[in-house]
N, C-alpha and C positions, 0 to 999 in steps of 0.2 A: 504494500500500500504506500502509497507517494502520500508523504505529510507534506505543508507549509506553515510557519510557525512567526506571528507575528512578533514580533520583540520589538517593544515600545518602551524604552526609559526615557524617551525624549515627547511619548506621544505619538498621534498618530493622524495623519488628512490623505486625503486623497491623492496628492500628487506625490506624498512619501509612497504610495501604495506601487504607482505608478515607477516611480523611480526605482524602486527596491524590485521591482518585478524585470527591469529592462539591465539592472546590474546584475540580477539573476542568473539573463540567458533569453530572457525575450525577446526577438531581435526587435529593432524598433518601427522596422518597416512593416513587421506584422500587424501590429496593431493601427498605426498609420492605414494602413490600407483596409482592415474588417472596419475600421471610426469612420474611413471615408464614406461606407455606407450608410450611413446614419444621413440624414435627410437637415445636417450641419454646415455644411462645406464653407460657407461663407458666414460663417460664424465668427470662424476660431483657426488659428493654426499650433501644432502642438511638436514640441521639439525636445531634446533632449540633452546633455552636457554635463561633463564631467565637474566638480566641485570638490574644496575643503573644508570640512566643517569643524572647529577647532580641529585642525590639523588632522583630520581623519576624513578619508577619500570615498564620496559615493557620487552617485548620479542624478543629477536636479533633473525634474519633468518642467516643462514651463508649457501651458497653456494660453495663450495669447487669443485676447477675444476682441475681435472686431469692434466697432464704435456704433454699430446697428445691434449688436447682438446684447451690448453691455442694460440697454430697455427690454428685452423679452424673457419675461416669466414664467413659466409652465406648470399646468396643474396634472396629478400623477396622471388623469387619462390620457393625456397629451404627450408625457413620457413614455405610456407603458406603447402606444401607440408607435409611438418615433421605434422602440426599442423593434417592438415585434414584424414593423415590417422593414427591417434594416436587413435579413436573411441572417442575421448571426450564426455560427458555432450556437445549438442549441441550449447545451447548457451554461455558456456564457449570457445567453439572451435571456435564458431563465433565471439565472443568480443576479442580472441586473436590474431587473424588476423586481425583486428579493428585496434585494439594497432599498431600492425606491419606497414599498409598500413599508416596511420597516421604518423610514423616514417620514412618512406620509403619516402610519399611526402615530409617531414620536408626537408631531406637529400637531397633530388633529388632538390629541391629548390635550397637551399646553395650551390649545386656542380654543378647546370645548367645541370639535367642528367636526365634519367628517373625513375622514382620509380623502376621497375624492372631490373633497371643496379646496381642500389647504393649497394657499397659494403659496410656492414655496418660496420665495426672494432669492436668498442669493443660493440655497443649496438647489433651485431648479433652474440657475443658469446653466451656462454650456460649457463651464468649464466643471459643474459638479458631475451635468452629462456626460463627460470628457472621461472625467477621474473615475467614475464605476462602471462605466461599461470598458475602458480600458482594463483597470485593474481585475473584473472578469475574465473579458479575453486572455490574456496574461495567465490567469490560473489556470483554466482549462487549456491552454496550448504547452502548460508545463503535464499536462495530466493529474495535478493534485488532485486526491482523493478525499483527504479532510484535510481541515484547513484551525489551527490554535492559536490561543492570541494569549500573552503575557495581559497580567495586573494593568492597569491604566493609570497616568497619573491626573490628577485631578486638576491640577494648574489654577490660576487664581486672578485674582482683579477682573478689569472690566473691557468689555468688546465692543467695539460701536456695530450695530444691526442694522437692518431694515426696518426694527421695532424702536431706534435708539441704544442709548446704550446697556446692557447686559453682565449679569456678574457669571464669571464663569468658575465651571462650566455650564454650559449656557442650558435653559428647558428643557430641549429637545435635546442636549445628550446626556442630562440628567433620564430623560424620560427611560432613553436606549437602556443605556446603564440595569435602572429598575426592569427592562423586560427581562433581561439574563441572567441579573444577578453581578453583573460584574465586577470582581475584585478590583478596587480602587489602591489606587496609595498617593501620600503628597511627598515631590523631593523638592516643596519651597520656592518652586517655579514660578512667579504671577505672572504669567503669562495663559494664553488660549493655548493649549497644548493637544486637544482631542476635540477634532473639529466635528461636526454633525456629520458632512461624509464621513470620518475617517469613522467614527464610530458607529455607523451605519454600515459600512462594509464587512465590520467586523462583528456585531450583532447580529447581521440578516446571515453571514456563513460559516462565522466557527461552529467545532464542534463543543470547545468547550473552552475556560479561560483560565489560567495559572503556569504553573512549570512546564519548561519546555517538553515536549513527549518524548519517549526512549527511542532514538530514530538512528539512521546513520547518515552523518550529514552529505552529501553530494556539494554544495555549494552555498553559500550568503550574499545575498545581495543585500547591498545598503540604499538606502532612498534618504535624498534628503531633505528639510525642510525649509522654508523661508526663512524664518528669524535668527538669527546669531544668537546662544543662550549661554547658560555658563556652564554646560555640557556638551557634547555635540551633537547637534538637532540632526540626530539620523535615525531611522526605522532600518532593524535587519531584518532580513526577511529569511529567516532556514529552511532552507527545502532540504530533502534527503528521505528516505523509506524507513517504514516502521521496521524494527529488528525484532525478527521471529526468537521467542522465547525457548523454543521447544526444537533444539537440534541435535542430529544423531551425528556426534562429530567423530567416532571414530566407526568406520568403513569396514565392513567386517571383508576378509580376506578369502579369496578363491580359492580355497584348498579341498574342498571337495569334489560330491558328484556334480555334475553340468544342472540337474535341476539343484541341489542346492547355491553354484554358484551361481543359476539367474535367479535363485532369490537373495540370494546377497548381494545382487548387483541393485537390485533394488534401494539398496540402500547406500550406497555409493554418494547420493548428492542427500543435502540437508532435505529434511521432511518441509511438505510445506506449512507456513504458518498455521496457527490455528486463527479461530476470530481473535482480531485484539477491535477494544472501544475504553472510550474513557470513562472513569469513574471517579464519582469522589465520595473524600472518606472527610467524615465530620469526628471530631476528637474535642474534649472539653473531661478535666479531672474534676471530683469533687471528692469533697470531706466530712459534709453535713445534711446529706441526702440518707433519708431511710430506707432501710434494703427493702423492706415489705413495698414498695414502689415501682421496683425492678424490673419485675415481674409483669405490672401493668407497663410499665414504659415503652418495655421490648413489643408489647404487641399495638400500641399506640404506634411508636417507628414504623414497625412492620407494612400498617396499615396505610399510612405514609408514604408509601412505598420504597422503603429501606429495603435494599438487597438481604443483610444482616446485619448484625449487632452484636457486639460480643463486649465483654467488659475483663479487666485484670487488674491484681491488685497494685497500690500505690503509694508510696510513703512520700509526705506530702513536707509542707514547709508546718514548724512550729511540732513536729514529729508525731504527724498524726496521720494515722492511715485513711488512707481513699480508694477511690477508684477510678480509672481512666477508664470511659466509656468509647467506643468508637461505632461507628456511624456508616455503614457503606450502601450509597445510593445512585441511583443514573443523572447526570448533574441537570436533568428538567425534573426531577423531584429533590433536590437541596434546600429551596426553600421552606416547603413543606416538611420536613424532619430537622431540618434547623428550626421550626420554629416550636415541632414538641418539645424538643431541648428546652429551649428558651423560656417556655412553659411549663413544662410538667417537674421539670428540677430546681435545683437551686444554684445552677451554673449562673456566673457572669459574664460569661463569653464563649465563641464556641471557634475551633479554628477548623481553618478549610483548608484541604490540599482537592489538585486534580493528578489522577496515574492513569497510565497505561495497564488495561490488564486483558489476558490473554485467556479466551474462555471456548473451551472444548464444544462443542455440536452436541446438544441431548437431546436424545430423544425417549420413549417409555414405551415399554412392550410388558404385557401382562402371560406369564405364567401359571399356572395350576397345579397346587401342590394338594397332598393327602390333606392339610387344614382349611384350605381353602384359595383361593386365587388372591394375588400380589404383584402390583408391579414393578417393574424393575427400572430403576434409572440407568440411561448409557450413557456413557461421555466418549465420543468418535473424532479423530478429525483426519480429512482424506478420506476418509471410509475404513480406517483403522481402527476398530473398539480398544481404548484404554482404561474406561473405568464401567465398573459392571455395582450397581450395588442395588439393593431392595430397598422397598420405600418402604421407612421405619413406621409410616403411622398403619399403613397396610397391616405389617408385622405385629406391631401394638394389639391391634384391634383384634385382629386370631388372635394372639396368644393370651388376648383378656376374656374372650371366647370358650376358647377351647381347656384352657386352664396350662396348657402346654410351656415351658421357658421359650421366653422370646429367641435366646439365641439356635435354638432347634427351627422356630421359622424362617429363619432369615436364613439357615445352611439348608434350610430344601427347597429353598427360594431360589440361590443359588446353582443348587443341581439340578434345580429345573433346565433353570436357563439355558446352563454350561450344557447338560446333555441334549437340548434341541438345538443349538448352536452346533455340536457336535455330529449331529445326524441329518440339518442342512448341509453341513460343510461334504458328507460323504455322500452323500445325494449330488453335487456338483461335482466332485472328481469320479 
């Protein structure tokens, strides 16, 4: 799987988006030529050039907008319109309208209006048009597959608008922000740092926002920004492939018969990945939460829709034992089990990480044993079974049944399976 990994300690707009895509490996005549579609021409002209930014080397976008275009405003039907009959790369056309819709809600928020009324000032000029259907294109011609974005920083003071002036960061990337949750931080900047595009691009298509994902880099591009700061205003951009967790690194050796060495050759090159997707884990200790709680907590979470939960124990400050609770959910259910947290304990805070995590194909097939019928969980990947186990409430329930020890269900549970496996398998040879 081809990642892209937004790294923003400078912040993030469009034309960094731009730039960091063409430092990449974009060429810049590609995108030049799919924009010329766009029903813009006499808009804008858009170029590219090398730059230092505190002494550090990336590539400025500069979009240059005509003197007729710098008066026309566009409301999203008028975008989605320009976008859809431009012939794009499909799913550039599609994640551009992504962007837009996403920005259209932001706005229609802030101004109590509908997405399709919001008149958008200056993010529906044609230099915002410029910045995300470029920055689309750009993704889709690297083949990115998901796409991650670092914490944001928050930046400070005030912007002059189309509304006047604005404290930033401004509604509408407040607004963004609040759709995904996203990790915020201040490094003292007052300046506009995270522009409505920029933070539009990256709410309408990450998959998720925090630490860079487990990848292996192929390349960085840097894009850089307008303003000179007291770091250097650059966006990198990591592209590289996610790294399979699960490899068979040493090659078993031809020393036998010919069907054994083709099945050893099989294994010759790394297995392929399994699913990886990102998760995040929620973590908060405490020391004055009562255990008889616990117990409803975990099925609050659960319900929440928490993957799992699990707790261990904690020697805390002031030498008092606790417990470190942790948290694992799909990161569009975070806020909802950060908020039983927040609720149901006596936590004061709760910390957020995002991981990569690698999870096997399951599927369920029911067996039939002398207690009664049970299904069995599989974990496959490739079509390779690696984990074979009975479902314990199945098991539970006969052996509350029948009066039988549970561990007798769950072993004929097993030799179900393994002997129907076993007499498929000889049925095919």
């Amino acid at each position: 799987m081809k990642l892209a990994f937004f790294d923003c300690p400078a912040g993030i707009a469009g034309d960094m988006c731009l730039g960091a895509l063409v430092d990449g490996g974009v060429p810049a005549g590609y995108l030049q030529e799919h924009l010329a579609r766009l029903a813009l021409a006499d808009e804008y002209q858009l170029s590219f050039e090398p730059v230092l930014k505190n002494g550090v080397a990336a590539t400025k976008a500069r979009v240059h907008i005509s003197e007729q275009a710098g008066h026309i405003h566009r409301h999203l039907p008028a975008i989605r319109q320009l976008i859809e009959e431009a012939a794009l790369p499909p799913r550039a056309a599609q994640w551009s309208v992504n962007v837009f819709v996403a920005l259209a809600e932001a706005e229609a928020a802030v101004h109590r209006t509908t997405p399709e009324a919001v008149h958008f000032h200056e993010v529906g000029a044609v230099d915002a048009l410029i910045d995300v259907v470029g920055t689309c294109l750009g993704l889709d011609y690297l083949g990115v597959e998901a796409i991650y974005c670092s914490a944001l920083p928050v930046g400070g003071g005030l912007v002059r608008a189309a509304h006047g002036l604005l404290p930033v960061p401004v509604p509408a990337v407040v607004r963004l922000w609040e759709s995904r949750r996203v990790p915020v931080f201040s490094n003292r900047i007052q300046q506009e740092l995270v522009t409505p595009t920029g933070a539009a691009i990256v709410c309408a298509l990450a998959t998720g926002f925090g630490e860079l994902p487990t990848m292996a880099v192929s390349r960085v591009g840097l894009g850089a920004g307008s303003r000179d700061l007291p770091i250097p205003n650059v966006l990198r951009l990591w592209l590289g492939e996610a790294v399979p967790t699960l490899i068979d690194a040493h090659a078993h050796h031809r020393t036998h018969s010919h069907e054994q060495s083709h099945r050893h050759a099989e294994h010759d090159h790394p297995h392929p990945p399994a699913h990886e997707e990102v998760i995040a884990s929620l973590e908060t200790q405490i020391d004055d939460l009562s255990p008889q709680i616990s117990g409803y907590l975990f099925d609050r979470l659960l319900a929440a829709g928490a993957l799992d939960v699990f707790t261990v124990p904690a020697g805390m400050k002031k030498s008092r034992p606790g417990t470190l609770m942790t948290v694992l959910c799909p990161p569009a259910r975070l806020g909802d089990c950060e908020e039983v947290l927040l609720r149901e304990t006596t936590t004061l805070g709760v910390r957020r990480h995002f991981q990569m995590r690698t999870v096997l194909e399951r599927s369920f097939e029911q067996v039939e044993t002398r207690f009664g019928p049970v299904r069995i969980k599989i974990g496959s990947r490739a079509g390779e079974v690696l984990n074979v186990q009975p479902e314990f409430e199945d098991c539970r329930q006969l052996a509350e049944r029948t009066g039988e020890p549970l561990k007798h269900i769950q072993q004929a549970a097993l030799l179900a399976w393994y002997g129907r496996a076993s007499l498929e398998a000889g049925r095919q040879n």
